[in-house]
C-alpha positions as CSV (number, residue, x, y, z in Angstrom):
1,X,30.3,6.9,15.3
2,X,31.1,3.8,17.0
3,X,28.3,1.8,18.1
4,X,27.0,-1.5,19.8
5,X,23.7,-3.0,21.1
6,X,23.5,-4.8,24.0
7,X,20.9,-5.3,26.8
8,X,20.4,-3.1,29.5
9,X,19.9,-3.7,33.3
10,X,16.0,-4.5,32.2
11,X,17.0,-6.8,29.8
12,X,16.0,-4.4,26.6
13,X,18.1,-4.0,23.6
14,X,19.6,-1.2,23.5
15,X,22.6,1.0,21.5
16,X,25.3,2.7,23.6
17,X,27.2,5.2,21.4
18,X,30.8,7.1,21.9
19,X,31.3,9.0,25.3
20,X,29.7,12.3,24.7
21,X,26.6,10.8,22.8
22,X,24.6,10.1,25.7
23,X,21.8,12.5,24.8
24,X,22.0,10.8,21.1
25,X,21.6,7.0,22.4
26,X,18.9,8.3,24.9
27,X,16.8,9.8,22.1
28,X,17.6,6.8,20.1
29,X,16.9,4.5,23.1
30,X,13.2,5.6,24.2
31,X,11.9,7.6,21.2
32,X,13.1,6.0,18.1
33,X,14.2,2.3,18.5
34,X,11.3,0.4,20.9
35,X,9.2,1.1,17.9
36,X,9.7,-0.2,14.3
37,X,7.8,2.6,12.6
38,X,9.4,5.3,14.1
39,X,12.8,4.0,13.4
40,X,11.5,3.5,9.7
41,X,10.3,7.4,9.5
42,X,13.4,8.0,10.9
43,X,15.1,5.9,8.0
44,X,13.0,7.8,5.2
45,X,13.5,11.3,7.0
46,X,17.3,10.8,6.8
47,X,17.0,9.7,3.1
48,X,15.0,13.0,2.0
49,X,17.3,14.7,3.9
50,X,20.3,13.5,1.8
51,X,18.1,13.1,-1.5
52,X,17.7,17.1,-1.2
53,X,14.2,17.1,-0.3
54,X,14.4,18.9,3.0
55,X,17.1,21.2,3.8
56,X,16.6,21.6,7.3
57,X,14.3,19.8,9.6
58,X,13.0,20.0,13.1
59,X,11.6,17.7,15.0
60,X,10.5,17.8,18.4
61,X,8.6,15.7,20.9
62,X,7.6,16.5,24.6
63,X,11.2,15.3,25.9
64,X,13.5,16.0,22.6
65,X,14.4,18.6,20.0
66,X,16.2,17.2,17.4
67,X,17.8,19.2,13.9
68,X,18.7,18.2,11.1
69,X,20.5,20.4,9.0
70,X,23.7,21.0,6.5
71,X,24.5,17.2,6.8
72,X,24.3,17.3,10.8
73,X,22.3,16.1,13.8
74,X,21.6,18.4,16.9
75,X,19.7,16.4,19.9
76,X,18.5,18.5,22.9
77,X,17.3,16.6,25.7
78,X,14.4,19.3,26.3
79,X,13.1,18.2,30.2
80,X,16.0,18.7,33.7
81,X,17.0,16.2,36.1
82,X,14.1,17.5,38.2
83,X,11.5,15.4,36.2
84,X,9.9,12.3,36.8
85,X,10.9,10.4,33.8
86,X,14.6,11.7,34.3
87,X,16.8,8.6,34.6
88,X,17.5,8.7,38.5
89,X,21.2,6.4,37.9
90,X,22.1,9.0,34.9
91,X,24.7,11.0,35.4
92,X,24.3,14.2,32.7
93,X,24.5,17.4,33.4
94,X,23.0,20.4,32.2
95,X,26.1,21.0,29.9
96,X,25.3,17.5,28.8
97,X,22.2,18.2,28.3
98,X,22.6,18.2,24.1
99,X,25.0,16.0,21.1
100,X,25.2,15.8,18.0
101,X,26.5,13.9,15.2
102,X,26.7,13.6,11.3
103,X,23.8,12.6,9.2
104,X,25.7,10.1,7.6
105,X,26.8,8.9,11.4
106,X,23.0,8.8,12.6
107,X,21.9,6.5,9.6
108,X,24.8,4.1,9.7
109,X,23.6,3.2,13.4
110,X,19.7,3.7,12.7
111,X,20.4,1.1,9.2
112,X,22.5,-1.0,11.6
113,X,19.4,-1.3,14.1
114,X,17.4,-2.1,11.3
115,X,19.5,-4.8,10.0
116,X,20.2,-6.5,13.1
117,X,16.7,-6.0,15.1
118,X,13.9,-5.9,12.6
């Protein structure tokens, strides 16, 4: 998954990702990345993932629902355009609403952060 960070219109470092991983980079972008410790559990989950210690995993917070299972990623952005927090210049639809990616594509961009941020 092709991948570059850059700063946003806030001036925030953030990842943009391929067309059609918007919901991906959004999860990555406010729920993973501003925080060093959730981008570390994120580093270990992915590892005892691959190491064979979990063989499918959930996790979901009040805005995402992310899977992890069989060597894939499944992101659904859980909230509608109708809520506050709901990025008024975004154009997703519902349809858009969801992305995935491998698990071997999530941790070349979350080990990339790492490298290049922390």
């Amino acid at each position: 998954m092709d991948h570059e960070f850059c700063y946003d219109e806030t001036g925030e470092l953030v990842v943009r990702l391929d067309m059609g991983q918007e919901i991906t980079a959004l999860w990555l972008n406010t729920e993973i990345f501003p925080r060093q410790d959730m981008t570390q559990a994120l580093q270990e989950l992915i590892e005892d993932i691959q190491s064979g210690r979990f063989r499918d995993k959930t996790l979901t917070t009040p805005r995402f629902s992310v899977l992890f299972s069989d060597g894939e990623v499944s992101i659904e952005r859980l909230t509608d355009a109708n809520d506050d927090d709901w990025e008024e210049d975004s154009q997703l639809t519902e349809m858009e609403l969801t992305s995935g990616c491998g698990l071997d594509d999530l941790k070349a961009v979350v080990d990339s952060w790492m490298q290049f941020r922390y």
